[in-house]
N, C-alpha and C positions, 0 to 999 in steps of 0.2 A: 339471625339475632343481631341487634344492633346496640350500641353503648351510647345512653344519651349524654348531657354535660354535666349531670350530676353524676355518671359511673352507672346507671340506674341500667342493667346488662339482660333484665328479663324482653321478653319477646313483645312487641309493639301490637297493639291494635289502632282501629280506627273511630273512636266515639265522639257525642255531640254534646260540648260543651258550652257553659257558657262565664263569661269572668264577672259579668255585672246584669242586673234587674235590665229588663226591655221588652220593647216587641221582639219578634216572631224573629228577627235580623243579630239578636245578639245571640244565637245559639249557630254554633261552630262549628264543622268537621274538625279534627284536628287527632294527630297520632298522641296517643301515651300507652304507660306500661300494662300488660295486659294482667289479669289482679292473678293470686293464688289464692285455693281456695287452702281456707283455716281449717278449726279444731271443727267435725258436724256440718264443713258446708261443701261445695259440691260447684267446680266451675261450670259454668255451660257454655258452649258455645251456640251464640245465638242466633236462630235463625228470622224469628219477627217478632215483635212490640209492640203490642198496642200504645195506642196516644189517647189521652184523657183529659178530661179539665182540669183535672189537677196539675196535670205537666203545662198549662198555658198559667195557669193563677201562679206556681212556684214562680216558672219563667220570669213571670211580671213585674212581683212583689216579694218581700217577706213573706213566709206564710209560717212552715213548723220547720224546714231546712237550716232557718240562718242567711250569711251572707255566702252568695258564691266565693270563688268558683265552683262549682259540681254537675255532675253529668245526668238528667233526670230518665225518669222510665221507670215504671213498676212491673209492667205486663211482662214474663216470658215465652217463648215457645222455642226450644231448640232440644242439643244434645251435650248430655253429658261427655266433657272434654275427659278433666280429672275430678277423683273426690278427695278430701280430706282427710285425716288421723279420725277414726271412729264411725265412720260410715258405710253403715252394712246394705241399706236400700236401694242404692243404683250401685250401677257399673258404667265404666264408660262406652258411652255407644248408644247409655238407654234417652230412649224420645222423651221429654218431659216439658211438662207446663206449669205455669206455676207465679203467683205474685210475691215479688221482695216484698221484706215488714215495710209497712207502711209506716211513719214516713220514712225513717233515717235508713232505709235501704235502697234506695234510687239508685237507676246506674243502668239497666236494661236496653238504655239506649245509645250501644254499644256492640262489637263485634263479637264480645265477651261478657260474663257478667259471673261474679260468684255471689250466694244467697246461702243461706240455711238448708241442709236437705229435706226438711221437713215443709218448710214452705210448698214443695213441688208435688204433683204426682204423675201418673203416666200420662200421656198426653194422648188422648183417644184417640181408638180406632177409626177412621174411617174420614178424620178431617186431617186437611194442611196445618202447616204450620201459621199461616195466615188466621186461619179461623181459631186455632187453637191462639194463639197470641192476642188478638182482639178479649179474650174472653177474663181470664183471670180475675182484674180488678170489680169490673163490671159486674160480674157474676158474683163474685165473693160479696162485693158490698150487697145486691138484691138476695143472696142466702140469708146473709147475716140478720138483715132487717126484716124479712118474709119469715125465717122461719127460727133462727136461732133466739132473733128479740120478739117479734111478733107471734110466735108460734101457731101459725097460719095452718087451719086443719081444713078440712074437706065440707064443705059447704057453707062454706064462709064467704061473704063478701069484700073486696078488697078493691080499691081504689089508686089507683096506679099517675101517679101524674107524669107528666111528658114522657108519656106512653112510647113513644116513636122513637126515643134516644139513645144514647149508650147503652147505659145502666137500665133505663125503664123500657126497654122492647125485650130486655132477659128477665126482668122482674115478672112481664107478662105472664112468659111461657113457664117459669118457676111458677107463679103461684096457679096454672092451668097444669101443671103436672103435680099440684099439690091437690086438686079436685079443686079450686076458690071456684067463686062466681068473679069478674073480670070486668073490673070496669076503669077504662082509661083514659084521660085529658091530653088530648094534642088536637092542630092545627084540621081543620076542617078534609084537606086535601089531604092529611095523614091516616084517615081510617078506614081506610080497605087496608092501608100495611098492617095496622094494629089488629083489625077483624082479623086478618089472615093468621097473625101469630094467636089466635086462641081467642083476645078479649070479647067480652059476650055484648057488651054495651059500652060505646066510645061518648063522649063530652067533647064540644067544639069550646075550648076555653073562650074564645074571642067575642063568642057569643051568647053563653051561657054561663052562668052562675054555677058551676059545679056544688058549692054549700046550699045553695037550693036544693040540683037535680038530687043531689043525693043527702041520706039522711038518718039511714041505717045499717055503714058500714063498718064490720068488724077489725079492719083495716086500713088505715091510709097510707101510702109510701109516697112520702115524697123527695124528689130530689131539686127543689128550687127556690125554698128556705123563704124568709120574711115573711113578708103578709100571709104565705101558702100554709105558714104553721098555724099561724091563730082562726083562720078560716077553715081548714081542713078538720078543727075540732068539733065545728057545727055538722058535719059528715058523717060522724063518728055515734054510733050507737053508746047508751050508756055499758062502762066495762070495755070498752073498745079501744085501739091503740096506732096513738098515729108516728110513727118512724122516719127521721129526716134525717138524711146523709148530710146536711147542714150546721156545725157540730155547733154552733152560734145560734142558742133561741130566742127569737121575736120577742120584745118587751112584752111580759107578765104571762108567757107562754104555761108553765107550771102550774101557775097560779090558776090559770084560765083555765086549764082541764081539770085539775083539781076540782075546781067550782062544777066542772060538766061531768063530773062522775069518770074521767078516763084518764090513759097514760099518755106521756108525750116521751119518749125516747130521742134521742141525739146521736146515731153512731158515726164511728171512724171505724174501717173496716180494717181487719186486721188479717196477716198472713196464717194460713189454715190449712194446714195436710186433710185434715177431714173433710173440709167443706170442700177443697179441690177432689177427692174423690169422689164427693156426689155430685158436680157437679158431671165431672167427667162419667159418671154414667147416666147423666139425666142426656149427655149428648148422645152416647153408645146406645141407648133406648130411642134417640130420636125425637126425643120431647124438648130440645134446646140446641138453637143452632144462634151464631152471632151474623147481623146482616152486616156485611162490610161497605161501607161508604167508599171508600176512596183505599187506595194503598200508594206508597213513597219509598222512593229508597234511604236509605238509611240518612244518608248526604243530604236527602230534601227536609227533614224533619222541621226546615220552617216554614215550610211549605203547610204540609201537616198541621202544624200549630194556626197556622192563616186559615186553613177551611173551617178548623172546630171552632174557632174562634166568632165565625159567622153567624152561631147559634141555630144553621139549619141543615145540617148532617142527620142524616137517615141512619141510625146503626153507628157503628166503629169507624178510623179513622188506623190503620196500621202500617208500620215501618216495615219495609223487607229488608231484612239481613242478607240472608243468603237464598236463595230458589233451592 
């Protein structure tokens, strides 16, 4: 244990911070105190983190954070260190996965991390903590919008755009383990990966008009906002619903489906003990694995931020903590 210069006598870790908005170069290694967990939360000691686009656009800009300094990271995979006054569901030692509340709970990307115990569940059988880490935000946001807003049932059609990504290669296999019909928008060279994850029928965006190809689906998800909203409504069967993780709608978006007979939804995905346990048995069944792009040590995290950044990452993008 070490006493920093403010007296500050709790035990050190090692997380990635940043003091001011930049590229990928203003985000830090740097030692501070390692947190306790409060009233209902649960430290973990963590083992990997996924990286997302939200961790580059925070990075960047203002977004829902404020100004720095702060440490970002939603995704966890580790163990529980300690838990806090009122927490009956882990003990320490148990494996767990799990997304801090969106936003004002960042901090994952870190040695340490405390959250809410509810956020978390057990972190399935049968995957690393690599995989289990990539999945949280990703997965949670394609639940939320597939099946909690969309309430996506079994022979329904659904239209996945950048099918190949984070978020949209989990949405896939969600809505193919939900029975949908599966149809997905990515790069030409991307769809044998997407055929493989389940989709029945791919769209070469570069090339095709997807509001042509399609034109009676129960479903749109999209994750790439502007124009992608007011076009993906001509998609959309009348009574049909199109969900964008873009929480900013396209001028007259509303309006426009309004006039087309359908819903336009906006979410921000939110921290969810339920949804993490379905998810985690949609992977225990083997109907949902995360494809991993690249992995970083924890120190590299700008590195991490430099590839997603590229816009052509195949799957996840994860921090190792510890092996």
């Amino acid at each position: 244990m070490t006493t920093n210069q403010t007296g500050d006598e709790r035990p050190r870790m090692l997380a990635i911070r940043q003091e001011r908005f930049g590229g990928p170069e203003v985000l830090q290694p740097i030692e501070v105190p390692r947190p306790e967990p409060g009233l209902g939360e649960i430290l973990v000691r963590v083992h990997a983190a996924g990286v997302n686009p939200t961790d580059w656009k925070h990075r960047a800009s203002r977004l829902f954070l404020g100004e720095p300094p702060y440490v970002l990271g939603w995704d966890v995979s580790g163990v529980v260190e300690r838990v806090g006054l009122g927490v009956t569901i882990w003990k320490p030692g148990d494996e767990v996965f799990g997304m801090l509340p969106y936003p004002h709970g960042a901090g994952s990307h870190a040695e340490y991390v405390v959250g809410p115990a509810r956020a978390f569940a057990s972190k399935p059988l049968g995957i690393d903590h690599v995989q289990a880490g990539a999945l949280p935000l990703a997965a949670l946001t394609a639940w939320q919008a597939l099946v909690d807003t969309a309430g996506l049932e079994a022979g329904q059609r659904v239209l996945v755009h950048a099918a190949a990504g984070g978020v949209g290669h989990l949405a896939v296999q969600i809505a193919k383990a939900r029975g949908a019909h599966v149809i997905g928008t990515a790069s030409a060279p991307k769809h044998e990966f997407v055929r493989g994850l389940g989709a029945d029928e791919m769209i070469d965006y570069r090339s095709t008009d997807f509001a042509e190809a399609v034109r009676d689906a129960d479903v749109v998800f999209d994750t790439i906002g502007g124009d992608y909203q007011l076009r993906s409504l001509r998609a959309l069967r009348p009574g049909g619903v199109l969900v964008s993780t873009l929480p900013v709608p396209a001028e007259g978006l509303h309006e426009e489906a309004e006039r087309a007979g359908v819903r336009a939804e906006l979410i921000l995905v939110e921290a969810d003990h339920a949804g993490m346990r379905s998810i985690a048995g949609l992977v225990e069944a083997g109907r949902l694995r995360a494809t991993i792009a690249d992995t970083y040590p924890l120190a590299e995290a700008a590195h991490a931020h430099e590839a997603g950044e590229t816009g052509r990452t195949t799957g996840k993008l994860v921090l190792v903590v510890r092996d």
